[in-house]
C-alpha positions as CSV (number, residue, x, y, z in Angstrom):
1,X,-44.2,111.5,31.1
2,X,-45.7,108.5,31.5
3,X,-46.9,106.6,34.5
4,X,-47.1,102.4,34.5
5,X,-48.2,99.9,37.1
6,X,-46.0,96.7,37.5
7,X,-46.7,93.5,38.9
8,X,-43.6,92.1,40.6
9,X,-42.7,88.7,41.5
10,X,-40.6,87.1,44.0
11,X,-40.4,89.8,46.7
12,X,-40.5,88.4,50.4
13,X,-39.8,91.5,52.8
14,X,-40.1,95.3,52.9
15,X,-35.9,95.3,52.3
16,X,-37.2,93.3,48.7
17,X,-39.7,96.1,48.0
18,X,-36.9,98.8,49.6
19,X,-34.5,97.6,47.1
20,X,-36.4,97.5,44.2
21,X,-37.8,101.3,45.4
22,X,-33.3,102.3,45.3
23,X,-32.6,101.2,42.2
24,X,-35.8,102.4,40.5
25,X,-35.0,105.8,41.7
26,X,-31.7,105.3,40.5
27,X,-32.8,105.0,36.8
28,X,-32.4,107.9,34.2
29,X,-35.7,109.8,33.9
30,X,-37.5,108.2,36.5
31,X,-39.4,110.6,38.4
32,X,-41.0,108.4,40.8
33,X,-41.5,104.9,42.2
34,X,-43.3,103.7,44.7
35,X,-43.2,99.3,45.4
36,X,-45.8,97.7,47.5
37,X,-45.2,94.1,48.9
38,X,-48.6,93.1,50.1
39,X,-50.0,93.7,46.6
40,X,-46.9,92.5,44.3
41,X,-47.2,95.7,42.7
42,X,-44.9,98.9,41.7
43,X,-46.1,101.9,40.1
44,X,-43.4,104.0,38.4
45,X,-43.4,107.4,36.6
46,X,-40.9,108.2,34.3
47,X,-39.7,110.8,31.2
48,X,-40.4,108.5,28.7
49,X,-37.8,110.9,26.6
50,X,-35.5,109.2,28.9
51,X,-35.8,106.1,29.3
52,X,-39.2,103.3,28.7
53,X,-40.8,100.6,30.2
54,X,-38.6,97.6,29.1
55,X,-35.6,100.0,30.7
56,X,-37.5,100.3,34.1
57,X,-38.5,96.3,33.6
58,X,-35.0,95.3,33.2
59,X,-33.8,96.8,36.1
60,X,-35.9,94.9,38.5
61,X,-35.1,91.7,36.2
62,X,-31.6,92.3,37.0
63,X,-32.0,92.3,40.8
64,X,-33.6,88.8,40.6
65,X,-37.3,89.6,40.5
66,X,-40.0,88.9,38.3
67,X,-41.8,91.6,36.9
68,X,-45.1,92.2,34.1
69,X,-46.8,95.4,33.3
70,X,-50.5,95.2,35.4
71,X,-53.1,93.0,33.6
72,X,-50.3,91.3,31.5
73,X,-49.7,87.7,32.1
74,X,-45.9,87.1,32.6
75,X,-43.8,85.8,30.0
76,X,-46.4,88.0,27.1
């Protein structure tokens, strides 16, 4: 198990963060996700037998957002 904290770009309402929360949940392994708008950030806890971190970060890529692991610049 293993439990990450995202920063996420580009999110400009709770339905943003809402959406993101969906699919997350939506993802093999993923066991729970929680998105938070004020702070740009998403914290996510999944079976990393399952699935990993680039798999949970492309999913909220694919919806249009930007997203880096916490204390990461983006685009490192």
């Amino acid at each position: 198990m293993t439990t990450a904290q995202l920063v996420v770009s580009g999110m400009h309402c709770e339905s943003c963060a809402a959406l993101i929360k969906e699919v997350l949940a939506e993802q093999p392994g993923m066991l729970a996700a929680r998105v938070d708008l004020a702070n740009e950030r998403a914290e996510v806890t999944f079976d990393d037998g399952v699935t990993d971190l680039g798999a949970v970060q492309s999913a909220i890529t694919e919806l249009g957002y930007g997203v880096s692991p916490a204390g990461v610049p983006p685009g490192l």
